[in-house]
C-alpha positions as CSV (number, residue, x, y, z in Angstrom):
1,X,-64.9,-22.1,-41.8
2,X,-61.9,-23.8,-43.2
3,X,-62.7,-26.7,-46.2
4,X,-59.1,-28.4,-45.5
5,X,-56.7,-29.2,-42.5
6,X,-54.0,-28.2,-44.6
7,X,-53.2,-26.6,-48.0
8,X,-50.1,-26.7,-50.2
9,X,-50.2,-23.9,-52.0
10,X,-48.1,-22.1,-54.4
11,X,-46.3,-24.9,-56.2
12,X,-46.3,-26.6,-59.2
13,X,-48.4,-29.8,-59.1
14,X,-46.6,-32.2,-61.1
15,X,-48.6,-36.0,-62.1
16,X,-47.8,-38.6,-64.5
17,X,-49.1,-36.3,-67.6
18,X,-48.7,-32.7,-66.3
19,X,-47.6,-30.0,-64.6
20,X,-50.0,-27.5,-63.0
21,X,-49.3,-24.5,-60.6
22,X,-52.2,-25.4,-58.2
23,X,-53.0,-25.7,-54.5
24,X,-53.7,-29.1,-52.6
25,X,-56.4,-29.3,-49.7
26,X,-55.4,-32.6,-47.6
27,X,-58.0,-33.4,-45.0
28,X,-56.9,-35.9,-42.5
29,X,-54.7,-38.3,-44.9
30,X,-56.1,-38.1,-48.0
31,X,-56.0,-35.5,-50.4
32,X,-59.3,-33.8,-51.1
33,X,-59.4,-31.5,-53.7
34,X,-56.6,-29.7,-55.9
35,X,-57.8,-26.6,-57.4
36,X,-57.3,-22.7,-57.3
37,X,-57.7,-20.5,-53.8
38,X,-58.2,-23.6,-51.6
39,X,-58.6,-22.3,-48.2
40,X,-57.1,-24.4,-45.1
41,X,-56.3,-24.3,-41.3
42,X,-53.3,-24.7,-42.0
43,X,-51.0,-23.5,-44.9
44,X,-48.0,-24.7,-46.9
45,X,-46.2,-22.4,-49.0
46,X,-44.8,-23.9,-52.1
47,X,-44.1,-21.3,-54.2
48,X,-40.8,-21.8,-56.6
49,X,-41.6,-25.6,-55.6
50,X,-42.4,-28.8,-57.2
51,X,-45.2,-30.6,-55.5
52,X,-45.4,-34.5,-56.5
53,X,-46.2,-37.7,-55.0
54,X,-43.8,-39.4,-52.2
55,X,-41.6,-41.6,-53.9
56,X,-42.6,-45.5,-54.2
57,X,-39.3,-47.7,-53.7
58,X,-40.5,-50.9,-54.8
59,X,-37.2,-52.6,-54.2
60,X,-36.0,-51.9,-51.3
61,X,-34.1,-54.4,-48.3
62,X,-34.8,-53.3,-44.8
63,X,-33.9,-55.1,-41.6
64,X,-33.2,-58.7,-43.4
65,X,-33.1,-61.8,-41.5
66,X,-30.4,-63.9,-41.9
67,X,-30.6,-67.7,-41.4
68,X,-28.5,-67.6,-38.2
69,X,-31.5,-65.4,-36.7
70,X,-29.5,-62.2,-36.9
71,X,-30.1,-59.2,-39.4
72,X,-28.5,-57.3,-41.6
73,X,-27.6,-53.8,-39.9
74,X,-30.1,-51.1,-41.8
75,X,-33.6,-51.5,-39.4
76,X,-37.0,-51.0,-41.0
77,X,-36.5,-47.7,-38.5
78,X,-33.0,-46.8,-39.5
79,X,-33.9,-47.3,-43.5
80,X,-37.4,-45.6,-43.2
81,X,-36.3,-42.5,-41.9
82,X,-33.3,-42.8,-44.6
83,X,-36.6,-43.1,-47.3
84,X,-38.1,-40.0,-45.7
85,X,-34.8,-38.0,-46.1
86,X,-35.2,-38.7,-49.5
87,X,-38.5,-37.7,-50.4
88,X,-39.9,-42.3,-50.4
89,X,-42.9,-42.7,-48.5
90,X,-43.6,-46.1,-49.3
91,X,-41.4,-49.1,-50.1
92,X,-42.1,-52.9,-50.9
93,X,-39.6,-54.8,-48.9
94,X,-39.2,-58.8,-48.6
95,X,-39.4,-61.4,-46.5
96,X,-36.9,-64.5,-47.1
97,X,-37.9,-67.9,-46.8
98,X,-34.9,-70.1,-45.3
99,X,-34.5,-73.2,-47.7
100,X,-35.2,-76.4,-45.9
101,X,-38.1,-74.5,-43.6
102,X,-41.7,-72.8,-44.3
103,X,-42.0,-69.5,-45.2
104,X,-44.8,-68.1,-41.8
105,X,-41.8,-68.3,-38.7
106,X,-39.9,-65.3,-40.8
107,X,-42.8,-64.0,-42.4
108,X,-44.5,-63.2,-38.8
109,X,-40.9,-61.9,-37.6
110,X,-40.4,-59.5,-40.4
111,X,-43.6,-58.1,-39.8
112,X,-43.2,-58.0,-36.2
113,X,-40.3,-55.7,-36.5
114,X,-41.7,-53.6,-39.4
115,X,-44.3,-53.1,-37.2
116,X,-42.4,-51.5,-34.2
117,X,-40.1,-49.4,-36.3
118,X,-41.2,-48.7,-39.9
119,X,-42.5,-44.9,-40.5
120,X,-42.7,-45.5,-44.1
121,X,-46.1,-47.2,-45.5
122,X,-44.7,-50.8,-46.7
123,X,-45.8,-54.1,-48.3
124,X,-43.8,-57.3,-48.8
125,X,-42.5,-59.3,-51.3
126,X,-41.8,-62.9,-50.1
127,X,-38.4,-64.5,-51.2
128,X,-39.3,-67.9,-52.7
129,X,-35.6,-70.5,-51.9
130,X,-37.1,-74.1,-51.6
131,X,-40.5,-74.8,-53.7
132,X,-41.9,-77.5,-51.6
133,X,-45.1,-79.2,-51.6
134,X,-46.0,-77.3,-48.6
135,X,-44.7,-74.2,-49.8
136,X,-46.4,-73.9,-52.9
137,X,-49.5,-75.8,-52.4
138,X,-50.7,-74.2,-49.4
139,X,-48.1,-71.5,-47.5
140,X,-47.8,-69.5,-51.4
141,X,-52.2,-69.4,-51.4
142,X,-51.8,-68.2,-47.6
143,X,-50.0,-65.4,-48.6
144,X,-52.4,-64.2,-50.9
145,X,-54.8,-64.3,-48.7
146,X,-52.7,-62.0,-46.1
147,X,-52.5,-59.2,-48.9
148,X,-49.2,-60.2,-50.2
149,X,-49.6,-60.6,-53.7
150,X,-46.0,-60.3,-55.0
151,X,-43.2,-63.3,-54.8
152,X,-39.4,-62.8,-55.9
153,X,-36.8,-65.9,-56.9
154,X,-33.4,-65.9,-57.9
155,X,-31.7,-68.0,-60.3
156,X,-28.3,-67.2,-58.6
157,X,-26.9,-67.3,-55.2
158,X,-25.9,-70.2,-53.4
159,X,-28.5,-69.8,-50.4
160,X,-31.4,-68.3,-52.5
161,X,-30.7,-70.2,-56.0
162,X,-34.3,-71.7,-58.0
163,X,-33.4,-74.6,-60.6
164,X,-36.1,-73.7,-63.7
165,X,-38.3,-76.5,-63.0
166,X,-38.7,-74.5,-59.0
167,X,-38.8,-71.4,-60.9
168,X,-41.8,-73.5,-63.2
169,X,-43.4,-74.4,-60.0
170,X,-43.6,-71.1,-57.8
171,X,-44.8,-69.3,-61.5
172,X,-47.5,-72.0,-61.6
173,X,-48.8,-71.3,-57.7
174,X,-48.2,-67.7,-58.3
175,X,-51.0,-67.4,-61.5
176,X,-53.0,-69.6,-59.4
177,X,-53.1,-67.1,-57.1
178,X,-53.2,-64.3,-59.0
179,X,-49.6,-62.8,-58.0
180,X,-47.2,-60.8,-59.3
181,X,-43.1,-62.5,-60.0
182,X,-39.8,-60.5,-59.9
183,X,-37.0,-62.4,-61.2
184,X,-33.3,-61.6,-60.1
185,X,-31.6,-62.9,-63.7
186,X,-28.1,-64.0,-63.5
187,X,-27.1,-67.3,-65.0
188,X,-26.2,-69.4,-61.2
189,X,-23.5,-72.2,-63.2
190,X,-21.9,-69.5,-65.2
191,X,-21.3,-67.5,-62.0
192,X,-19.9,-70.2,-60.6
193,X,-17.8,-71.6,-63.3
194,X,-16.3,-67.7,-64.0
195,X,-15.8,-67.4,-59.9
196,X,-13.9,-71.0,-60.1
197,X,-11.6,-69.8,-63.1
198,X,-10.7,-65.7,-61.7
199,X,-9.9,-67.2,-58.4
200,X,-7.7,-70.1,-60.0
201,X,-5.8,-67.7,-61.8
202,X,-5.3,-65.4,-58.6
203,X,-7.7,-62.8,-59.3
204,X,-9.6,-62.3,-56.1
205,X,-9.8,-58.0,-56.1
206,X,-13.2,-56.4,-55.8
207,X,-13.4,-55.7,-59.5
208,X,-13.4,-58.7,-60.4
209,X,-16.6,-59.4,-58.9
210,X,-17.7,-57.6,-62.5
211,X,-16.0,-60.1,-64.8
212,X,-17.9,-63.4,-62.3
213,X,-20.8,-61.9,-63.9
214,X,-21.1,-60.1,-67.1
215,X,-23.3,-59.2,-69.6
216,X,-24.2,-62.3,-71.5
217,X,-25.4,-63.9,-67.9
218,X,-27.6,-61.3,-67.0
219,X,-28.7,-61.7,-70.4
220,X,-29.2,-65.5,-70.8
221,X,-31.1,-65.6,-67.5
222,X,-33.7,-63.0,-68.8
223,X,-34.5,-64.5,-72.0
224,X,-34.8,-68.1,-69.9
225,X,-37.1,-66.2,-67.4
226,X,-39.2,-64.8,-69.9
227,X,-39.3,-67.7,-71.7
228,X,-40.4,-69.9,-69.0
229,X,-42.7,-67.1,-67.7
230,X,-44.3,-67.4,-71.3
231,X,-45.2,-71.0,-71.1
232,X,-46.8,-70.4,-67.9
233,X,-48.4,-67.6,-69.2
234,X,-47.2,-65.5,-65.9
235,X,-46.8,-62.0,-65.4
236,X,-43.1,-61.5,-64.3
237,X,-40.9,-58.0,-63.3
238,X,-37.4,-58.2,-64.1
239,X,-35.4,-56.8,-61.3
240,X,-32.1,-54.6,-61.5
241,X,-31.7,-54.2,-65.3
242,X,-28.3,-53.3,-65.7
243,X,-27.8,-52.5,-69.4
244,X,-29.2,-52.1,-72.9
245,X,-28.6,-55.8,-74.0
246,X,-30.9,-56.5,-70.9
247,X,-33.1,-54.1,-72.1
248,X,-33.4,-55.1,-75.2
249,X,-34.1,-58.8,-74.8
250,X,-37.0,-57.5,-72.3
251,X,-38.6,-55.0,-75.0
252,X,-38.6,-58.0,-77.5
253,X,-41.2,-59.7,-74.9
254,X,-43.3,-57.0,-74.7
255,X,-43.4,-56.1,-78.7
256,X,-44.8,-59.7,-78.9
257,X,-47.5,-59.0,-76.7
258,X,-46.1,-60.9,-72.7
259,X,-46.9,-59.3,-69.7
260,X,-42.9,-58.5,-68.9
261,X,-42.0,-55.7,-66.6
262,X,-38.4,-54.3,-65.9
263,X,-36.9,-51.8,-63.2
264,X,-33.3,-50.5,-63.6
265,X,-31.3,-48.2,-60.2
266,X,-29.3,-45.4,-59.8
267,X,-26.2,-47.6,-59.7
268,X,-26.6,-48.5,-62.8
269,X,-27.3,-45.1,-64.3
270,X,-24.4,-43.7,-62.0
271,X,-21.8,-45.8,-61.3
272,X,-19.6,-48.1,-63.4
273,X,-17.4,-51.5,-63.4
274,X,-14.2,-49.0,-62.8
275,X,-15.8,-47.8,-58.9
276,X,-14.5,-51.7,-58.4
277,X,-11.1,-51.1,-59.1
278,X,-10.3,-48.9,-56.0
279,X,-7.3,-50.2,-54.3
280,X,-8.0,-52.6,-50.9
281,X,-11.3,-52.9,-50.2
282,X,-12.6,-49.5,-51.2
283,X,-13.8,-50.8,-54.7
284,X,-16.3,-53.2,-52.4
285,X,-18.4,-50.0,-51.5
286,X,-19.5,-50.3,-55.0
287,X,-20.3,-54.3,-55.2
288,X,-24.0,-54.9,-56.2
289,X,-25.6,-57.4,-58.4
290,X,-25.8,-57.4,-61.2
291,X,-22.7,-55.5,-61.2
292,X,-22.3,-52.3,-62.6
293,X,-21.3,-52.2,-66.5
294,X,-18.8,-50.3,-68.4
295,X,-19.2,-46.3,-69.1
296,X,-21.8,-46.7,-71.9
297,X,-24.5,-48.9,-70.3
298,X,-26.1,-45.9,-68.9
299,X,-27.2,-44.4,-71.9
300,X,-28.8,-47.6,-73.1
301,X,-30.9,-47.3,-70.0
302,X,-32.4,-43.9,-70.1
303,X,-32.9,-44.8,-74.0
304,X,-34.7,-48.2,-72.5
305,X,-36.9,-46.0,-70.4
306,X,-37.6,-43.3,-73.2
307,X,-38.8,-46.1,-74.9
308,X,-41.1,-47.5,-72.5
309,X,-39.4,-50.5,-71.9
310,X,-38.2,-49.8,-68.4
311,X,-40.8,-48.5,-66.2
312,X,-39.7,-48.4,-62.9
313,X,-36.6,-47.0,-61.0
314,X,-35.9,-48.5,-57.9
315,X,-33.0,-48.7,-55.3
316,X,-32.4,-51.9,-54.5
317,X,-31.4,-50.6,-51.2
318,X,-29.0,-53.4,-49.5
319,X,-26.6,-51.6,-47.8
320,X,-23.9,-53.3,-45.9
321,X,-20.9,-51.6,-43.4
322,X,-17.4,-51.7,-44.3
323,X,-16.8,-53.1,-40.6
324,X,-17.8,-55.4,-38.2
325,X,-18.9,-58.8,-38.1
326,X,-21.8,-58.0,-40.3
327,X,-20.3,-56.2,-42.7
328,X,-18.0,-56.2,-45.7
329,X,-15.3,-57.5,-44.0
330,X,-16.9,-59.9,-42.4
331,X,-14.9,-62.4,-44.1
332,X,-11.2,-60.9,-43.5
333,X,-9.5,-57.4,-44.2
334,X,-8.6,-58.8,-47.8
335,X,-11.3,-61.4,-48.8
336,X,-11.9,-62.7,-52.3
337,X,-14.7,-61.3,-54.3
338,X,-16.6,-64.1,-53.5
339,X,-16.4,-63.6,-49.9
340,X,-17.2,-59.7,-49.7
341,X,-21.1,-59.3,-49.5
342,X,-22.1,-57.3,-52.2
343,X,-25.0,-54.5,-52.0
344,X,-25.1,-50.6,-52.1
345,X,-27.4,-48.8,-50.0
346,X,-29.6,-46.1,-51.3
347,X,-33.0,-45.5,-50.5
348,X,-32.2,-42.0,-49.3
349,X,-29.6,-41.3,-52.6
350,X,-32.6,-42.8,-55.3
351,X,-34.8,-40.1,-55.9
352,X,-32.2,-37.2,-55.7
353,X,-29.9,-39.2,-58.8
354,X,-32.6,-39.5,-60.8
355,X,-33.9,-35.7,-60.5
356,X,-30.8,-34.8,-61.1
357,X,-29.4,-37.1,-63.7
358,X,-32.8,-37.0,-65.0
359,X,-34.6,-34.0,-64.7
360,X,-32.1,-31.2,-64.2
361,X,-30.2,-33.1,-67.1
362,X,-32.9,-32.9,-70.0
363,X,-33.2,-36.9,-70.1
364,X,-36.4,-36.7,-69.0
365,X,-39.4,-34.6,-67.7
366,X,-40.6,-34.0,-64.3
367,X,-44.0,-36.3,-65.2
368,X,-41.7,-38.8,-66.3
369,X,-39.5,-38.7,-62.9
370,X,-43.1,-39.3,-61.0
371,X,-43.9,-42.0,-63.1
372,X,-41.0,-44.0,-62.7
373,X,-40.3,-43.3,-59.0
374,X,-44.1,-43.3,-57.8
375,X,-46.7,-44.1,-60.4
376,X,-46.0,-47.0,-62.2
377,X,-44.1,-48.9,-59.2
378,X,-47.5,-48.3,-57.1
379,X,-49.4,-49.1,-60.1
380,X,-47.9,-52.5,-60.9
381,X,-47.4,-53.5,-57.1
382,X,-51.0,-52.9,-56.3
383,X,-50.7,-49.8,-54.1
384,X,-53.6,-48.3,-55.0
385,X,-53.9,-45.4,-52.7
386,X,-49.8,-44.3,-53.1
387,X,-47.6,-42.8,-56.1
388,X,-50.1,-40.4,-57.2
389,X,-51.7,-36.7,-56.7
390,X,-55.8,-36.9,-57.0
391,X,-58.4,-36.5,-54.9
392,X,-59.3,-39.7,-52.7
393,X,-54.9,-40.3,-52.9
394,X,-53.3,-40.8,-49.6
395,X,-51.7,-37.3,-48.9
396,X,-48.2,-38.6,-49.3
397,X,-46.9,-35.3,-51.1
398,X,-43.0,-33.9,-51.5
399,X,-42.1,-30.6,-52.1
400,X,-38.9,-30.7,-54.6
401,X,-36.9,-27.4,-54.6
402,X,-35.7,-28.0,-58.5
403,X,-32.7,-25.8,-58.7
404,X,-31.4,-26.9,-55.1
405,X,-27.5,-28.3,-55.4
406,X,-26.4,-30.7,-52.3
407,X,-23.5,-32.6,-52.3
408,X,-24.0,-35.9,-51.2
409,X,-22.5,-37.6,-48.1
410,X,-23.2,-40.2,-45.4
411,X,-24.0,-38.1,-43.0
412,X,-27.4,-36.9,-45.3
413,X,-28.6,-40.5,-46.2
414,X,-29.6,-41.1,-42.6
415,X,-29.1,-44.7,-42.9
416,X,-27.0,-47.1,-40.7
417,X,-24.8,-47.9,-43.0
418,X,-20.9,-46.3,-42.8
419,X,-20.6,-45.2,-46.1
420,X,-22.3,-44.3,-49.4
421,X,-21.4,-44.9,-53.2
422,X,-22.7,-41.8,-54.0
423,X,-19.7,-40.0,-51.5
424,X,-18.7,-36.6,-53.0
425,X,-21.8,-36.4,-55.7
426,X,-23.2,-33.0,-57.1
427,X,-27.2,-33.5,-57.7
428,X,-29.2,-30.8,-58.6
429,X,-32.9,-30.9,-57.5
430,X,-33.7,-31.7,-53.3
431,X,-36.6,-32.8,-51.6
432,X,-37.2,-30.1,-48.7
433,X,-40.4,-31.1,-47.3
434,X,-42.0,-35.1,-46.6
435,X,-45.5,-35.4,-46.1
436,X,-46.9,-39.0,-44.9
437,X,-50.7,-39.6,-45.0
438,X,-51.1,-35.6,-44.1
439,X,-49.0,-35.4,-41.6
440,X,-45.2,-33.4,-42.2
441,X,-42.4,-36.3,-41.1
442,X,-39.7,-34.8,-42.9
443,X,-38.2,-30.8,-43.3
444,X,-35.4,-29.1,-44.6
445,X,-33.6,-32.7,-44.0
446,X,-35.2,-33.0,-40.5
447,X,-37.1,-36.7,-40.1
448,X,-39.4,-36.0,-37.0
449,X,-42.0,-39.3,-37.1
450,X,-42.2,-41.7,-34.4
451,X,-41.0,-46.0,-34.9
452,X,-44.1,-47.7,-35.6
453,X,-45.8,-45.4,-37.2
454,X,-45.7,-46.5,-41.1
455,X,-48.5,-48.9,-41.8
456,X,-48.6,-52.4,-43.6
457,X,-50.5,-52.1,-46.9
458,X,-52.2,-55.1,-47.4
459,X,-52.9,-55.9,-51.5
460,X,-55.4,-57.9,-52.9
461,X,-56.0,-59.3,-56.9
462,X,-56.0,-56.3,-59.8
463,X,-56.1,-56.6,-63.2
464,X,-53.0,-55.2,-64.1
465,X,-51.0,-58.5,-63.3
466,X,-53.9,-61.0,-64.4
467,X,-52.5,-63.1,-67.1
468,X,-52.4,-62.2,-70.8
469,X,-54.4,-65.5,-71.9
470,X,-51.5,-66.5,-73.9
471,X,-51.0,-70.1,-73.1
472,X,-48.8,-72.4,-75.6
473,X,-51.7,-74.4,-77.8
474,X,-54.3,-73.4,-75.3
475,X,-53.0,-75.5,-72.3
476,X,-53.1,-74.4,-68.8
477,X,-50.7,-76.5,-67.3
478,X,-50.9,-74.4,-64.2
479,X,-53.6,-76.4,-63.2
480,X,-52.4,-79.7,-63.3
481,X,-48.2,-78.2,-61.9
């Protein structure tokens, strides 16, 4: 009699802290044992393989509602089978609250549509824009109580921005309810004031979308959102760390003992400021915010996550077309950075770059590539059952052919998008084989699952985001906000 439905065998098992050559029993979608001989009904064969967990993309926009009721054009089914190309089995994606209207109309819609087309496991994270009464008395707790346990702000963007005493106010509601914060830092009046002057002066190309925003207001707006989250005493991620200086200010909160988490992306490990500077609008294929830096920041960033500072690698997957009345022309053939929505895709692209500039290139080992790309984001977001290979784990297993070279093009992301940054790219290191919750949804590049059949992952309280019972003179003004 067989123990397992199904046995990888052959491979090398690689976790957070080792790798093993062992076999994997998986019996219905869980795995069950990993061990030596393992016998199965069925059988995988891994050998020359690297068997880890499906990749956790804890930052990642799919099908996003617009205030005019429209959506952007990646699906939940389009970008999910994009995520399975590419090895992700599970993403966190967000819901956006509208400002001037409560958060449960779009909430319900998002997951209505997640529901009929997602075949990636997915949990929220709900947009905070207008920090009402309402909103953070009663619709904020409600959330919690629905299993999403994670809120994002921004302190930029016209449609999205938090002033700090908002910001105070949804940190306040969010340690009342025991939830996690990501924080999209960019200084909202220097933005502005740099956008005012460049388009003054006649300086309205793509690249200059880079010089709107540079370093010391990606900067500023981290030390104030640490700051803030500090007299809160409220766990916070950074989101999209684009460079060292970031970095830095962010390791200086953790050394002194506040509960500060930061994610970088392959764009800014991979591309630069120059991919702006592309004549028309060929440099907005490269327009993401923050934007990316000059040719050095990358460095600073693996050094970052050497170091333990950055913990989490994410795409930040917000892909928009070069046409159509959605896309990057939206506003004309030859509109002002301002104009030009800005937002690479890359769910499918995220785990290949980082294997490969990684991995194959000695920046890091293949434990670390797992815990950056699976354990930690599942870890910190509360997916308990994703991101990791152990018995009782949902079977959400990739086999990684380490010495495989692709080129990358549009054509392999899968996506709905028209185009990809990553155009033209050598990687080294390609996943060949997707497993989701025991079942094989993805082969040799092949995405065979049908639309609906991802699942929501409800989360509830953990420790790992409680509070580090460091309140300025003792004061829990939480209570009283």
């Amino acid at each position: 009699m067989d123990d397992f439905d199904i046995v990888i065998e052959g491979g090398t098992v690689v976790t957070e802290s080792s790798e093993t050559r062992a076999d994997i029993g998986v019996t219905g979608e869980r795995i069950a044992a990993i061990g030596q001989g393992l016998q199965g009904a069925r059988h995988i064969d891994a050998t020359g393989l690297l068997v880890m967990p499906g990749g956790v993309d804890s930052h990642c926009h799919l099908e996003q509602l617009r205030a005019d009721g429209t959506t952007d054009e990646e699906s939940f089914h389009s970008g999910s089978i994009s995520a399975l190309a590419g090895g992700t089995t599970t993403a966190v994606t967000f819901s956006t609250q509208f400002k001037g209207q409560p958060i449960a109309p779009a909430l319900a819609e998002y997951q209505r549509r997640a529901a009929e087309g997602a075949v990636i496991d997915y949990a929220f994270h709900q947009i905070i824009t207008d920090a009402t009464d309402d909103v953070i008395h009663r619709e904020i707790p409600a959330l919690a109580a629905a299993g999403i346990m994670s809120l994002k702000v921004f302190l930029t963007y016209d449609a999205f921005h938090l002033d700090d005493r908002s910001y105070l106010r949804v940190l306040a509601a969010a340690r009342r309810a025991g939830m996690l914060v990501t924080v999209h830092c960019e200084n909202y009046a220097g933005i502005a004031w740099m956008s005012e002057a460049l388009l003054a002066a006649g300086l309205t190309a793509p690249k200059y979308h880079a010089w709107s925003r540079p370093v010391m207001l990606e900067r500023e707006a981290t030390c104030r959102a640490i700051a803030l989250a500090e007299l809160v005493d409220q766990p916070i991620q950074i989101f999209h760390v684009s460079c060292k200086e970031v970095a830095d200010e962010i390791g200086r909160a953790q050394a002194r003992g506040a509960k500060i988490w930061a994610e970088t992306c392959p764009q800014y490990l991979t591309l630069t400021a120059a991919d702006m500077d592309r004549p028309g609008m060929e440099g907005a294929k490269f327009m993401c915010s923050p934007a990316p830096r000059d040719e050095t920041a990358a460095a600073g960033l693996w050094q970052a996550m050497q170091d333990g500072i950055i913990g989490n690698i994410s795409s930040d997957h917000s892909g928009f077309c070069m046409e159509g009345r959605r896309g990057k022309r939206s506003a004309g053939d030859a509109p002002a950075f301002p104009d030009i929505l800005n937002g690479v895709p890359g769910v499918a692209a995220r785990l290949p770059l980082i294997f490969s500039e990684g991995v194959a290139a000695g920046r890091i080992s293949a434990s670390a590539f797992v815990r950056l790309t699976a354990g930690h984001p599942a870890a910190l977001f509360g997916l308990h059952d994703k991101g990791r290979i152990a018995p009782g784990a949902d079977a959400d297993i990739v086999l990684w052919d380490p010495a495989k070279k692709m080129v990358l093009s549009n054509a392999l992301m899968q996506h709905a998008i028209d185009h990809t940054p990553y155009e033209g790219k050598t990687v080294t290191g390609w996943p060949v084989l997707t497993m989701r919750r025991g079942s094989v949804v993805m082969r040799n590049g092949r995405v065979d699952a049908p639309a609906g059949s991802g699942r929501y992952i409800p989360r509830s309280r953990y420790e790992m985001i409680a509070p580090a019972g460091r309140l300025p003179n003792g004061f829990d003004a939480s209570r009283f906000a």
